[in-house]
C-alpha positions, 0 to 999 in steps of 0.5 A, a space after each residue: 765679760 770675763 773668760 771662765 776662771 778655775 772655780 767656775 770649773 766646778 760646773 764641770 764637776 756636774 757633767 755626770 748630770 746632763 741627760 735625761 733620766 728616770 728613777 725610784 725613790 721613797 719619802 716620808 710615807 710614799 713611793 715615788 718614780 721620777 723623770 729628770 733632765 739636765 743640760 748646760 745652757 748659756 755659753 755653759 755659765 749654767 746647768 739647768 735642771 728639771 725634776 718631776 717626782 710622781 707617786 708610785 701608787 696614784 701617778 699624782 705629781 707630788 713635785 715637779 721643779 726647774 733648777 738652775 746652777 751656777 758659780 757665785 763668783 762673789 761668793 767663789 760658791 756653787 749656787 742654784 736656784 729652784 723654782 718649785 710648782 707650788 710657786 716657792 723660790 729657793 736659793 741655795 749655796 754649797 760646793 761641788 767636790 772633785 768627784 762631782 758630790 754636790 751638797 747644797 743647802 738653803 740660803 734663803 726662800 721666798 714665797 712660801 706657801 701658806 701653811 708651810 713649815 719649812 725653813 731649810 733644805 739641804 739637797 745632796 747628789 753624788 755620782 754611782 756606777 756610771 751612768 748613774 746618780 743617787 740624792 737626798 733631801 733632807 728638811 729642815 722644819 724648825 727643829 734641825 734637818 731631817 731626811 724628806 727624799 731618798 732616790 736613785 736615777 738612771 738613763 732611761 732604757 731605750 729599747 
């Protein structure tokens, strides 16, 4: 197996994820609390993500999904892919800038479910004042992408 070269890197740029969190966020007609926890994993050739989003009001898992990323070194992309609890599958490629922003935007799904109109998302995640993140989501249903979720999350208080 090849060492790590410099744009494999870019999976440092991500360190400010590893951890676990919590946060608030809004989307289209809701609120919502989210957990999340990240980590590297296999010899640190991948992050590895889960993210579970929930209902402010009701407490009702709204989304819950396992992310991993990595560097396509065919491609000398970052990529991820996500694996969604209505069982869809999304590949999605992009860049990790040197302050660790990260944008990535769909490249293919699978295994959309039925009645589901969606063709793309594009999902960005920038670093704030330590030891905090922010990201978005935005959807793209046939007529261009459109802002979906909006969240921040931080560590959890450990009182």
């Amino acid at each position: 197996m090849n060492s790590a070269s410099t744009h494999e890197l870019v999976l440092t740029r991500l360190w400010y994820l590893v951890g676990d969190w919590e946060g608030t966020g809004k989307g289209p007609d809701f609120r919502f609390n989210a957990q999340a926890t990240y980590s590297y994993i296999l010899a640190d050739h991948f992050l590895f993500g889960y993210m579970e989003i929930n209902d402010l009001n009701s407490g009702q898992v709204l989304m819950a999904e396992r992310t991993y990323f990595y560097f396509d070194r065919s491609l000398k992309s970052l990529a991820s892919d996500t694996f969604h609890q209505n069982g869809m599958v999304e590949h999605a490629l992009g860049h990790a800038d040197a302050r660790g922003r990260i944008v990535l935007t769909t490249d293919r799904l699978s295994c959309i479910p039925k009645g589901m109109s969606i063709r793309a998302l594009r999902r960005t995640v920038w670093v704030m004042a330590a030891p905090q993140w922010a990201f978005s989501i935005e959807k793209d249903s046939g007529e261009g992408f459109a802002p979906y979720l909006e969240g921040q999350m931080r560590k959890p208080d450990n009182r």
